[in-house]
C-alpha positions as CSV (number, residue, x, y, z in Angstrom):
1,X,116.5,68.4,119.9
2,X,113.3,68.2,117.6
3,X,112.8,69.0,114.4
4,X,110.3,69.7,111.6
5,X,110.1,67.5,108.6
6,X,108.3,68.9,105.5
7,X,107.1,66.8,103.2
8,X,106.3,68.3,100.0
9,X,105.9,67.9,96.5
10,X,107.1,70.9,94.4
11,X,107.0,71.6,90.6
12,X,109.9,70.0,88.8
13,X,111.1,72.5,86.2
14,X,111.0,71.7,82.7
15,X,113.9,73.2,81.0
16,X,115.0,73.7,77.1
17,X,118.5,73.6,75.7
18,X,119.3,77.4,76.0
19,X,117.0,77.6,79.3
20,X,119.3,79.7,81.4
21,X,117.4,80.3,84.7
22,X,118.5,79.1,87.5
23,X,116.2,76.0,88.8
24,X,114.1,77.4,91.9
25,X,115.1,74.9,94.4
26,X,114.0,75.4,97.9
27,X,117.0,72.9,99.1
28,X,118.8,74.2,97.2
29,X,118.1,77.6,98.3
30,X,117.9,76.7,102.1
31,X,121.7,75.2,101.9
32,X,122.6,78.5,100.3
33,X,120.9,80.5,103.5
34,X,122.8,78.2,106.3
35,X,125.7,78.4,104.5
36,X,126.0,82.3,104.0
37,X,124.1,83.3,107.0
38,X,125.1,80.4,109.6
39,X,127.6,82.5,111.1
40,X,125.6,85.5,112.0
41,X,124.4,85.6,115.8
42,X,121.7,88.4,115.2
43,X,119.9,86.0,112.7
44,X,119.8,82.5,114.9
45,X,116.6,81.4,115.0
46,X,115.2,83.6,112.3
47,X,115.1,81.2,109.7
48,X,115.0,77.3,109.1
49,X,118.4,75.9,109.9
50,X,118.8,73.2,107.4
51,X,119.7,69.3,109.2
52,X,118.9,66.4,105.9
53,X,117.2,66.9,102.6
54,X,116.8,65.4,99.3
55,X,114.5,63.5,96.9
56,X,112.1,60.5,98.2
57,X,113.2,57.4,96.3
58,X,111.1,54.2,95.9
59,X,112.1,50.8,94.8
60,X,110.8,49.8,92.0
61,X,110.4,46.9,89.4
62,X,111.5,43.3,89.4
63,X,114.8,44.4,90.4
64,X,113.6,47.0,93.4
65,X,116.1,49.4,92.2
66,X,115.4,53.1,93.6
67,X,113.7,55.6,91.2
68,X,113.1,59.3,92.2
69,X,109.4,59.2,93.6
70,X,107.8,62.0,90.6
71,X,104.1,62.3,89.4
72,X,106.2,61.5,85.6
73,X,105.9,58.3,86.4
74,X,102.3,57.4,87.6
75,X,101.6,59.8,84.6
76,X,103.2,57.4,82.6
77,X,101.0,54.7,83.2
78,X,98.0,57.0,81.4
79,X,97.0,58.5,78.3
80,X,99.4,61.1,78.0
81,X,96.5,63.5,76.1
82,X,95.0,63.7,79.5
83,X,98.1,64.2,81.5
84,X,100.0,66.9,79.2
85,X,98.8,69.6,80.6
86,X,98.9,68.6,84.3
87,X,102.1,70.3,85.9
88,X,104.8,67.6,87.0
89,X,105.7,67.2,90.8
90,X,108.5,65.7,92.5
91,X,108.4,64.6,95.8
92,X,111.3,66.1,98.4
93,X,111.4,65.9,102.0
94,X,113.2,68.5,104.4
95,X,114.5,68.1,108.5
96,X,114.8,71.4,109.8
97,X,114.7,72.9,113.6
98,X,113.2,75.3,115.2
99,X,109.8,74.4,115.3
100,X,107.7,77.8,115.2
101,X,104.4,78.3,116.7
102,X,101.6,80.6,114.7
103,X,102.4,84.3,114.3
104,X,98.4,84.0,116.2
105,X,100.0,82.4,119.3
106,X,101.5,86.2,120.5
107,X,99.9,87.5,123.4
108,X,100.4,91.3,122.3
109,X,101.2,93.8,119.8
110,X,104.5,94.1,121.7
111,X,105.2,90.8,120.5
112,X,103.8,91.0,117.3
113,X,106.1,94.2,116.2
114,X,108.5,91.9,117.8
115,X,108.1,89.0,115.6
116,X,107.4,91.3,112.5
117,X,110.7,93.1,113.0
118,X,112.6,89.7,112.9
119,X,110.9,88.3,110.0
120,X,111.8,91.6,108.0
121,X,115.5,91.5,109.7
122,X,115.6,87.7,108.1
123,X,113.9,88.5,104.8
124,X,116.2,91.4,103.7
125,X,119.3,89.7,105.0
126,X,118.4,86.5,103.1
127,X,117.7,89.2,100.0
128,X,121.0,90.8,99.8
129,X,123.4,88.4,101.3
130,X,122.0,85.3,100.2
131,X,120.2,86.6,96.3
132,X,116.8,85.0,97.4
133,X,113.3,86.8,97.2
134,X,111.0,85.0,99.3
135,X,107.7,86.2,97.5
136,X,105.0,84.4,99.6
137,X,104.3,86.5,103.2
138,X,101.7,85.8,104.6
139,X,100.2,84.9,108.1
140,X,101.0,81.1,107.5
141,X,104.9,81.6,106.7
142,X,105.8,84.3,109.6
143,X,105.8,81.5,112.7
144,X,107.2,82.7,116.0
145,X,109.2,80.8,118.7
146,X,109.5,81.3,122.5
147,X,112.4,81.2,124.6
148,X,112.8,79.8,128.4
149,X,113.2,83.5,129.3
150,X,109.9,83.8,127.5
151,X,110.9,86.5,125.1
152,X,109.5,85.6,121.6
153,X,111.7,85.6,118.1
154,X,110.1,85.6,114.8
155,X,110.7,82.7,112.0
156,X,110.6,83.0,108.6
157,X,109.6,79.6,106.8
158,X,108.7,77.7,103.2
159,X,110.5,79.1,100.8
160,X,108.7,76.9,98.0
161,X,107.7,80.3,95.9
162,X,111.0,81.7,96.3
163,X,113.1,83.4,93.2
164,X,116.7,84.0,92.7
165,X,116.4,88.0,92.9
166,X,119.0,89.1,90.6
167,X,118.6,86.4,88.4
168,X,117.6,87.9,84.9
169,X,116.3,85.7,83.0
170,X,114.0,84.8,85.9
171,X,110.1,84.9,85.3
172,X,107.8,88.2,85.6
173,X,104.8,87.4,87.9
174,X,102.4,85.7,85.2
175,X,101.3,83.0,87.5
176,X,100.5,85.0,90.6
177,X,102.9,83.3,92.7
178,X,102.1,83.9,96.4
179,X,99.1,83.5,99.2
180,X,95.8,85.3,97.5
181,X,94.6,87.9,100.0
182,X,98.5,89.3,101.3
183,X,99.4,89.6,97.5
184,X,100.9,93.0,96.4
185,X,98.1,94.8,93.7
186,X,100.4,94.8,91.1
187,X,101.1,90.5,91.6
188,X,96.7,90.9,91.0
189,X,96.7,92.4,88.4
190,X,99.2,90.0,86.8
191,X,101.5,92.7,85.4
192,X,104.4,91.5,83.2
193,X,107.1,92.9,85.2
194,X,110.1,91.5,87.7
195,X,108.8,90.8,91.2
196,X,111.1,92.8,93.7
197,X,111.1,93.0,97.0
198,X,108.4,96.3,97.0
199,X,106.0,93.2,96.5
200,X,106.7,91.6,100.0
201,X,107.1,94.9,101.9
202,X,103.3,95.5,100.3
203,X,102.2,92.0,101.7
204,X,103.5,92.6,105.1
205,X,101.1,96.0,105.1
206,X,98.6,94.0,104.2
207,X,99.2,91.1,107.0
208,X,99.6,93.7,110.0
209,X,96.6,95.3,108.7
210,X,94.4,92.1,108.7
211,X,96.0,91.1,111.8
212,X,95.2,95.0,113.2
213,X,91.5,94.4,111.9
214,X,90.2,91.4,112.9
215,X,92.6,91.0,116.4
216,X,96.2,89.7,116.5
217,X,95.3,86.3,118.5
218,X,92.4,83.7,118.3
219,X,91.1,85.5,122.0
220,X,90.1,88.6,120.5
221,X,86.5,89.0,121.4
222,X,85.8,91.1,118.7
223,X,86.6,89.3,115.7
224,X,83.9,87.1,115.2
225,X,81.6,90.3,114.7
226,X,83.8,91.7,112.7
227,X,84.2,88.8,110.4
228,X,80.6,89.2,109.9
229,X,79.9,92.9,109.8
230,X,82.7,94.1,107.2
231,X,82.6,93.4,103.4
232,X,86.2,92.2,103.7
233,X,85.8,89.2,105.1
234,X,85.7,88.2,101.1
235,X,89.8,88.0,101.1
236,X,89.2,84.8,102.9
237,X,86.9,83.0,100.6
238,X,89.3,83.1,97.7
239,X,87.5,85.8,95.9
240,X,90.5,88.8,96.8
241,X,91.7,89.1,93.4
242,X,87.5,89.9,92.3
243,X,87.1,92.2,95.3
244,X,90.6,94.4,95.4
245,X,90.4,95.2,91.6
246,X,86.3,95.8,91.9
247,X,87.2,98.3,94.4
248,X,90.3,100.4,92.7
């Protein structure tokens, strides 16, 4: 059967002594999913189902013994008052299956409420069952897969921005995690409070409505005119945050 593999090279958290977050680990998180959800019929297919993960490792020095492939380092190699203040990465590498096909490939709204109701059916079972907010819908993360009988299913992938949701020393939304034009007002506005799960159901609004706008597939006649006649085409030049709060 084939599979996905992500390559990817996430934040590695810094912690001090009396840190007592939990590390947000999207292996670590995935395993948790498969584990607590494998068993569930209704949700096949509705998230990644985890096959080999782990940290790339490269052999290194005179004695090629393997070291954990991290930007720490090639930073090391520089002047560390130019690299302090650069975040540090570690590289990672996932194998998952199915392989999804853009939420853009349905070929009508049937199918999109489809795929939308599966994605939400996955997202809050993932919430309460498995402690994991996933904090980053958007068009780009809600994939879609089609079966021989031609009925479609909807996938919810990347969990890289995802938060253990009841975890309470987890952190309040000061970085704006998420995808710029699908984020929730208050995730804009930067407020210092917990993100919850209010924040994704607001994104989704905001993805059906795009998708409602400017045509739910790539054949929609209509949305290169309306790409061009309507003042929100500014979402997708990275200026939402300027626009949304201009306009409240």
């Amino acid at each position: 059967r084939d599979f996905l593999v992500k390559d990817a090279w996430p934040h590695a958290e810094t912690r001090g002594k009396n840190d007592q977050r939990r590390e947000r680990d999207e292996i670590e998180m995935l395993r948790t999913i498969n584990e607590t959800l494998g068993d569930d019929p209704d949700l096949e297919g509705k998230y990644p189902r985890l096959i080999s993960a782990g940290v790339v490792r490269q052999l290194c020095g005179d004695d090629r013994q393997p070291m954990r492939d991290a930007t720490e380092h090639i930073y090391a190699m520089l002047d560390q008052q130019v690299t302090r203040d650069i975040p540090r990465r570690i590289h990672k590498r996932i194998a998952m299956r199915p392989l999804g096909l853009s939420i853009r490939n349905v070929r009508s709204v049937d199918e999109l409420i489809v795929v939308a109701a599966d994605i939400m059916k996955a997202h809050l079972a993932i919430l309460r069952r498995c402690d994991i907010l996933h904090r980053d819908l958007s068009p780009y993360n809600m994939l879609m897969t089609r079966d021989k009988d031609d009925m479609v299913h909807g996938l919810l992938v990347d969990f890289d921005c995802a938060a253990w949701a009841s975890d309470e020393y987890a952190q309040p939304r000061a970085n704006m995690t998420g995808t710029l034009p699908y984020m929730s007002i208050a995730n804009l506005e930067e407020l210092e409070i917990k993100r919850t799960s209010l924040d994704d159901w607001e994104s989704m609004i905001y993805i059906l409505s795009w998708l409602g706008t400017f045509g739910i597939n790539d054949d929609d006649e209509e949305k290169a005119d309306l790409d061009r006649a309507l003042e929100i085409k500014e979402w997708a030049k990275g200026s939402a945050k300027i626009w949304i709060l201009g306009a409240l």
